[in-house]
N, CA, C and O atoms as a GROMACS GRO file, in nm:
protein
  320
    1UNK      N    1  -2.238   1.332  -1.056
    1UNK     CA    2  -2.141   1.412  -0.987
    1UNK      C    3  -2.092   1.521  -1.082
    1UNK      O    4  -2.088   1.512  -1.205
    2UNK      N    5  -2.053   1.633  -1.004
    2UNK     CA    6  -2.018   1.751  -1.108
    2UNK      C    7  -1.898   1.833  -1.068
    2UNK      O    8  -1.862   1.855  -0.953
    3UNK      N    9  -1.848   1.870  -1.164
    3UNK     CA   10  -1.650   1.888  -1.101
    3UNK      C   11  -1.683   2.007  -1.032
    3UNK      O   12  -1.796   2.053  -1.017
    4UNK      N   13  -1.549   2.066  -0.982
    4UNK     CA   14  -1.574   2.244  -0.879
    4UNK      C   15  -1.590   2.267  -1.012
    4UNK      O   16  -1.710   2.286  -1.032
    5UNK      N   17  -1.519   2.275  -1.123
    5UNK     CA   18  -1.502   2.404  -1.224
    5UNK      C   19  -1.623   2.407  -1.320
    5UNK      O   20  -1.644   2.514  -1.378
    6UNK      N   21  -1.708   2.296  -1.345
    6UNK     CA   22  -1.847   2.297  -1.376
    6UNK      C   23  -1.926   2.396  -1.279
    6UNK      O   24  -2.001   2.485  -1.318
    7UNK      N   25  -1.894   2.361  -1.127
    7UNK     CA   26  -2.024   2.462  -1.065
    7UNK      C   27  -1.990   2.586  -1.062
    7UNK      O   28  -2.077   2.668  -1.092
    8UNK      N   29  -1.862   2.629  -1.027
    8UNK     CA   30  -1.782   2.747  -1.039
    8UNK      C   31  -1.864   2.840  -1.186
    8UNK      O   32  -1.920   2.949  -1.173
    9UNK      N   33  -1.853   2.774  -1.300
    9UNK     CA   34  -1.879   2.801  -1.372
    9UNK      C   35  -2.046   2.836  -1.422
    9UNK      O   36  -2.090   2.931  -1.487
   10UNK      N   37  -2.116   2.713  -1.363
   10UNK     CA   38  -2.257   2.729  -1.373
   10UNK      C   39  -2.341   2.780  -1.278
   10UNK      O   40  -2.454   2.814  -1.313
   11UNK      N   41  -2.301   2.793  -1.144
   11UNK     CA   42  -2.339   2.804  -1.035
   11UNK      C   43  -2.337   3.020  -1.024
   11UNK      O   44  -2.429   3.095  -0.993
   12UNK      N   45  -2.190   3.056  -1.066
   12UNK     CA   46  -2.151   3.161  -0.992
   12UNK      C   47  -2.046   3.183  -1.096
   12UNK      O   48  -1.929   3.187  -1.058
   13UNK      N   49  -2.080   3.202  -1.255
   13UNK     CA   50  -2.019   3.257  -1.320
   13UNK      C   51  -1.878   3.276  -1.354
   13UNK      O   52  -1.834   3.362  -1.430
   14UNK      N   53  -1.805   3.178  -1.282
   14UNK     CA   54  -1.674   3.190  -1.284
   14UNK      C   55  -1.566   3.059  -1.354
   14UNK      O   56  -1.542   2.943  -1.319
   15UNK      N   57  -1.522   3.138  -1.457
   15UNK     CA   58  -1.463   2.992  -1.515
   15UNK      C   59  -1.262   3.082  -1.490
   15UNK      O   60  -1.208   3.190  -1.514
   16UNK      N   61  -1.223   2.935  -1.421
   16UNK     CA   62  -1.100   3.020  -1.473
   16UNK      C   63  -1.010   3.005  -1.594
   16UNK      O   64  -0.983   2.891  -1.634
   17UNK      N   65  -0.950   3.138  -1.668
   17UNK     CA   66  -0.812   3.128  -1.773
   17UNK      C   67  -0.693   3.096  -1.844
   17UNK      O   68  -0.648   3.089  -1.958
   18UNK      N   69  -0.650   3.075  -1.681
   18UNK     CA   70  -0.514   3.013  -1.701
   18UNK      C   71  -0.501   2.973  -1.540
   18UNK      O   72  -0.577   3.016  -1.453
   19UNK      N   73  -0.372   2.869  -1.516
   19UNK     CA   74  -0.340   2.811  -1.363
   19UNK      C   75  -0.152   2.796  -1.423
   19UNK      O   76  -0.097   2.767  -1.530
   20UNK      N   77  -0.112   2.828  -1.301
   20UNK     CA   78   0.055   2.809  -1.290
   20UNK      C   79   0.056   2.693  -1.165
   20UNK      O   80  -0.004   2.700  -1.058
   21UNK      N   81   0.164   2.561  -1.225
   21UNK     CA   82   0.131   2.532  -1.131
   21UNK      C   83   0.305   2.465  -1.091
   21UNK      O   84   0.376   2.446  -1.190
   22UNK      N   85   0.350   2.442  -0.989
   22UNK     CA   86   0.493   2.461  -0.916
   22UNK      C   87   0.543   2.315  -0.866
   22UNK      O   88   0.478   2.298  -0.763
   23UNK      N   89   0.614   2.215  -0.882
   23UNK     CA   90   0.603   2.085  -0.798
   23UNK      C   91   0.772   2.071  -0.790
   23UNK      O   92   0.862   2.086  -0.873
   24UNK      N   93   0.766   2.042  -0.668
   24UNK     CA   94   0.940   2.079  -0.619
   24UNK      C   95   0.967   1.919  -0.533
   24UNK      O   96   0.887   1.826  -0.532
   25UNK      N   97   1.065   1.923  -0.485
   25UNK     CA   98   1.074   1.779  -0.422
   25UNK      C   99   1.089   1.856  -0.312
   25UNK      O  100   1.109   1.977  -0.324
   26UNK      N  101   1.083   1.807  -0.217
   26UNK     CA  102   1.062   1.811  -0.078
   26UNK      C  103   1.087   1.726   0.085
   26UNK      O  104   1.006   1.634   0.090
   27UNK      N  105   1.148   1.729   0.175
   27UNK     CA  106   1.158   1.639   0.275
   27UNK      C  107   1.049   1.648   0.392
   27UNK      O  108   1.026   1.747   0.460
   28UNK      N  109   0.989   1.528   0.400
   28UNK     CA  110   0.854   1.573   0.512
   28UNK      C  111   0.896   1.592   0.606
   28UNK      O  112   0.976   1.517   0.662
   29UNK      N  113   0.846   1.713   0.657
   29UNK     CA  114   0.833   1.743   0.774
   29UNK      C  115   0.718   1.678   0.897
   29UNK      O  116   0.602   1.656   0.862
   30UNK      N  117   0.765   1.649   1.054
   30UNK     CA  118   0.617   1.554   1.108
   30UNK      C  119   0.505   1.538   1.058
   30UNK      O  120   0.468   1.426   1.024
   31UNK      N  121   0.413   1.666   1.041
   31UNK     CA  122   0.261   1.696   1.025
   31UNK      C  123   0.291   1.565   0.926
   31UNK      O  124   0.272   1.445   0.944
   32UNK      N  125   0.340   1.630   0.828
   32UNK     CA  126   0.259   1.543   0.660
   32UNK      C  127   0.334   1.435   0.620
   32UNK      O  128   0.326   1.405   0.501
   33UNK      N  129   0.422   1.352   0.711
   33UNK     CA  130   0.485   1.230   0.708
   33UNK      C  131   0.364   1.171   0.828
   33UNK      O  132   0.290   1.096   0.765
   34UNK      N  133   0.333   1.175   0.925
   34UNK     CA  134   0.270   1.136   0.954
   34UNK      C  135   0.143   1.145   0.877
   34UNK      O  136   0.112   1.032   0.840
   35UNK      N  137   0.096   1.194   0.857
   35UNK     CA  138  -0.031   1.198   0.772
   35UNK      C  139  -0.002   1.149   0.635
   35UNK      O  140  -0.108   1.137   0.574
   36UNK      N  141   0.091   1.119   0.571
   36UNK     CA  142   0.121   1.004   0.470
   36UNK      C  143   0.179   0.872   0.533
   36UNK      O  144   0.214   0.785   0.454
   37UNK      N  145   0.191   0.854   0.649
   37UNK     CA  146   0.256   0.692   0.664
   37UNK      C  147   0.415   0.743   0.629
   37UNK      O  148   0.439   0.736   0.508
   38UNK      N  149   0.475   0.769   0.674
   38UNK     CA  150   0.645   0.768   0.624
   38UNK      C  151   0.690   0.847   0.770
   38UNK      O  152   0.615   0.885   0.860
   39UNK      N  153   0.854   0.858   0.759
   39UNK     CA  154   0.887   0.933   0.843
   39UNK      C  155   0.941   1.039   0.846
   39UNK      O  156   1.009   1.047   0.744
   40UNK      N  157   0.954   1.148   0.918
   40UNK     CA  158   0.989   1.275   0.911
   40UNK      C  159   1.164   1.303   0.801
   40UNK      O  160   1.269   1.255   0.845
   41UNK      N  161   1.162   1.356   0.712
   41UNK     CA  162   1.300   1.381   0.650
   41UNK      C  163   1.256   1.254   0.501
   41UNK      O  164   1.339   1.246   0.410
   42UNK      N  165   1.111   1.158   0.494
   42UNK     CA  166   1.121   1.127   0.392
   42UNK      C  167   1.118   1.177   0.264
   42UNK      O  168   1.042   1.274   0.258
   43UNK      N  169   1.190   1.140   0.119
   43UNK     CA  170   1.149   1.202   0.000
   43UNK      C  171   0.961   1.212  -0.038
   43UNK      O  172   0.869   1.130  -0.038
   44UNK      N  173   0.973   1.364  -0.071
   44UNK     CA  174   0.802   1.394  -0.132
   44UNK      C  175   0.842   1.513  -0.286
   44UNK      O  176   0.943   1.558  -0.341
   45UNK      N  177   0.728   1.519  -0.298
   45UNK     CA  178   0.671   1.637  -0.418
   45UNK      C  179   0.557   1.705  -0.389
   45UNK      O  180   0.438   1.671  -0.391
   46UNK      N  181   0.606   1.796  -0.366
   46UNK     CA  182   0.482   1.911  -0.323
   46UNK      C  183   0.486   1.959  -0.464
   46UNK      O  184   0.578   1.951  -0.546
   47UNK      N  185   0.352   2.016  -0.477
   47UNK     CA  186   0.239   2.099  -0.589
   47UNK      C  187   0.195   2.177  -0.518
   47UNK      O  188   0.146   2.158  -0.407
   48UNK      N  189   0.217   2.348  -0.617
   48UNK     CA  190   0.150   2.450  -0.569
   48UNK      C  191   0.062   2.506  -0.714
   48UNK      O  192   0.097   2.503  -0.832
   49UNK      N  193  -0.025   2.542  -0.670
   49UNK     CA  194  -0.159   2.543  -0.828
   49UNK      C  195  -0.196   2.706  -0.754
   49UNK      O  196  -0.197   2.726  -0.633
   50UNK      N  197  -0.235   2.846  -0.897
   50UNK     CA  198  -0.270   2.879  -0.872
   50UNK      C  199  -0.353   2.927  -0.987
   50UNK      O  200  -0.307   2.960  -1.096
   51UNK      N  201  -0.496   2.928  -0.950
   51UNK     CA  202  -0.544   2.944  -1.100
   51UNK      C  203  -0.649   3.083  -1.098
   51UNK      O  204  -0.731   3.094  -1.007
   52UNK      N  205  -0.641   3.160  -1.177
   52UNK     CA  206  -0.691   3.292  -1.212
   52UNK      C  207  -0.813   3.280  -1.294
   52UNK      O  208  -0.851   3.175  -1.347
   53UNK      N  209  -0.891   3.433  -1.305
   53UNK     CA  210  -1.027   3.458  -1.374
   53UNK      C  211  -0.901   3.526  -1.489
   53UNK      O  212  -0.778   3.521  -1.488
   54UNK      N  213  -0.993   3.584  -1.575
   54UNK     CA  214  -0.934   3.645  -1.707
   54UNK      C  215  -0.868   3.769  -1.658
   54UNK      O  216  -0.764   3.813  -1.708
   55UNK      N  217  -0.932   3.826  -1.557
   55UNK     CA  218  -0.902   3.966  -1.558
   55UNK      C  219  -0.779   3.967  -1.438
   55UNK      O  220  -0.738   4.068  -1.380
   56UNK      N  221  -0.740   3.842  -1.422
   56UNK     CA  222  -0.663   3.821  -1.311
   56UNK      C  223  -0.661   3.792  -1.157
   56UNK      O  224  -0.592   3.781  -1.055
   57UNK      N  225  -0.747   3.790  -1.195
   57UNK     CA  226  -0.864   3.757  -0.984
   57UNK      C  227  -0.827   3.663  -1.038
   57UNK      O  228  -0.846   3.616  -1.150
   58UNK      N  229  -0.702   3.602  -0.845
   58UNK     CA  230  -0.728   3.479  -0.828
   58UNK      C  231  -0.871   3.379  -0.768
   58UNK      O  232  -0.949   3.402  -0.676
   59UNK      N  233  -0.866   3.306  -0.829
   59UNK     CA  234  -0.977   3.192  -0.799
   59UNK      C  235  -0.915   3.056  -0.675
   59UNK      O  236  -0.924   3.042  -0.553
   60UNK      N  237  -0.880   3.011  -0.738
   60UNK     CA  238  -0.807   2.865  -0.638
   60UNK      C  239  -0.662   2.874  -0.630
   60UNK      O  240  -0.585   2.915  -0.716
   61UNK      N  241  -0.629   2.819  -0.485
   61UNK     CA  242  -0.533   2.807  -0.455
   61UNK      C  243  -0.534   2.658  -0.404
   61UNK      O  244  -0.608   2.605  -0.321
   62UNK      N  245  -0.421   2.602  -0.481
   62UNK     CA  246  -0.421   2.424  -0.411
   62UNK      C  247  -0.227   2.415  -0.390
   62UNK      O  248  -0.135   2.445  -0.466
   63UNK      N  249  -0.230   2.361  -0.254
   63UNK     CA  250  -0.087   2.303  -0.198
   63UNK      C  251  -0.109   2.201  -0.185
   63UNK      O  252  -0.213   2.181  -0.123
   64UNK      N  253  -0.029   2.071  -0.232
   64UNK     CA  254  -0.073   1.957  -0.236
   64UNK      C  255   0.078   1.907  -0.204
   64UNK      O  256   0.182   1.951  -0.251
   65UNK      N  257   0.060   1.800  -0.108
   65UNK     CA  258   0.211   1.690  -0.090
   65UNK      C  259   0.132   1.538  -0.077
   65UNK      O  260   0.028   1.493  -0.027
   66UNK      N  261   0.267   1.484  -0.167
   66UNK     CA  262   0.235   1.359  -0.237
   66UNK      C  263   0.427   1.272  -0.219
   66UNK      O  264   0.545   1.289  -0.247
   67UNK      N  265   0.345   1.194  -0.162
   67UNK     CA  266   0.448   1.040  -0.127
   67UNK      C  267   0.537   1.028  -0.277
   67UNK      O  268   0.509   1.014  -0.396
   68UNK      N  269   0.646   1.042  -0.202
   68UNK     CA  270   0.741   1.054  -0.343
   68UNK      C  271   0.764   0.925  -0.412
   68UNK      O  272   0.811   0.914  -0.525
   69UNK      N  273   0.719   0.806  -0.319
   69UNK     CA  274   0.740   0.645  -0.375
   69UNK      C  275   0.615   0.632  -0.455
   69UNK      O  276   0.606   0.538  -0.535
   70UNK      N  277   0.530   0.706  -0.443
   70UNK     CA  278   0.366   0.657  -0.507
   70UNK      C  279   0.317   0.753  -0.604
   70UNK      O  280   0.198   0.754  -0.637
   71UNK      N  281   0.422   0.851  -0.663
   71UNK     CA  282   0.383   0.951  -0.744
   71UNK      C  283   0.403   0.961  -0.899
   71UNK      O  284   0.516   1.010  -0.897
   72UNK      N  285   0.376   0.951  -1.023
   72UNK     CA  286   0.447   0.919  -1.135
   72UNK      C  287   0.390   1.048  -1.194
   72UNK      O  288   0.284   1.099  -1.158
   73UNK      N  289   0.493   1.109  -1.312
   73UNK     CA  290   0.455   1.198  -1.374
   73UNK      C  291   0.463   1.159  -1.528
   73UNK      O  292   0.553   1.096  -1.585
   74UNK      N  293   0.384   1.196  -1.564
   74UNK     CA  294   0.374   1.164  -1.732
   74UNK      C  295   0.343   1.261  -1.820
   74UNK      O  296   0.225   1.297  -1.817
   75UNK      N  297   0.407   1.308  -1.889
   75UNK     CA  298   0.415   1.380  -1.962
   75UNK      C  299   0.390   1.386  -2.141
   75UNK      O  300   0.497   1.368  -2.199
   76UNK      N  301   0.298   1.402  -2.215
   76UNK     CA  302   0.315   1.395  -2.360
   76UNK      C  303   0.309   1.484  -2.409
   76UNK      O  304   0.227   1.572  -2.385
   77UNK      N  305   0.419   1.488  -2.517
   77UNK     CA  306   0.476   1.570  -2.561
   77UNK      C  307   0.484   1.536  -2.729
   77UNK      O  308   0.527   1.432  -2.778
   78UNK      N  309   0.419   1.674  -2.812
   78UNK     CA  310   0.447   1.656  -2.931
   78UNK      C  311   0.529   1.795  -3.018
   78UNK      O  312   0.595   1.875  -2.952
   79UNK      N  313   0.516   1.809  -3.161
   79UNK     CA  314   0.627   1.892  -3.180
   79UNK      C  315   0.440   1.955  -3.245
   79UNK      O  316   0.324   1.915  -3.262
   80UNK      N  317   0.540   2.088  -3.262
   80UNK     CA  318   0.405   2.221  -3.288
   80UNK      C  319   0.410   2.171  -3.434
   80UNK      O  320   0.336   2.222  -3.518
   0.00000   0.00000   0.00000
């Protein structure tokens, strides 16, 4: 199996530079409480990813919502 950013890259020349990426808490709305199992007004964390070529052409765009009971963030962190 081979990731997008391998074929992106090998396929069609495109690797991207840099990605910003946004994760906010959020209350579901129907669509995506139903489509996670929960109910409308439950706690979530939406992710917004946007990741660029060098010259600034965007490449991918990902919106992602994630069950706020099933989500952990981990972070490591060292000193420069």
């Amino acid at each position: 199996m081979v990731s997008l950013y391998e074929t992106l890259e090998l396929r069609y020349g495109l690797k991207p530079a840099q990605a910003r990426e946004t994760h906010c808490a959020i209350a579901l709305g129907r669509a995506e409480a139903h489509q996670l199992g929960l109910q409308p007004g439950a706690p979530a964390l939406s992710a917004e990813r946007l990741s660029v070529l060098a010259d600034g052409t965007p490449l991918e765009y990902v919106w992602s919502v994630m069950r706020g009971d099933r989500y952990q963030i981990v972070l490591n962190l060292s000193a420069f």
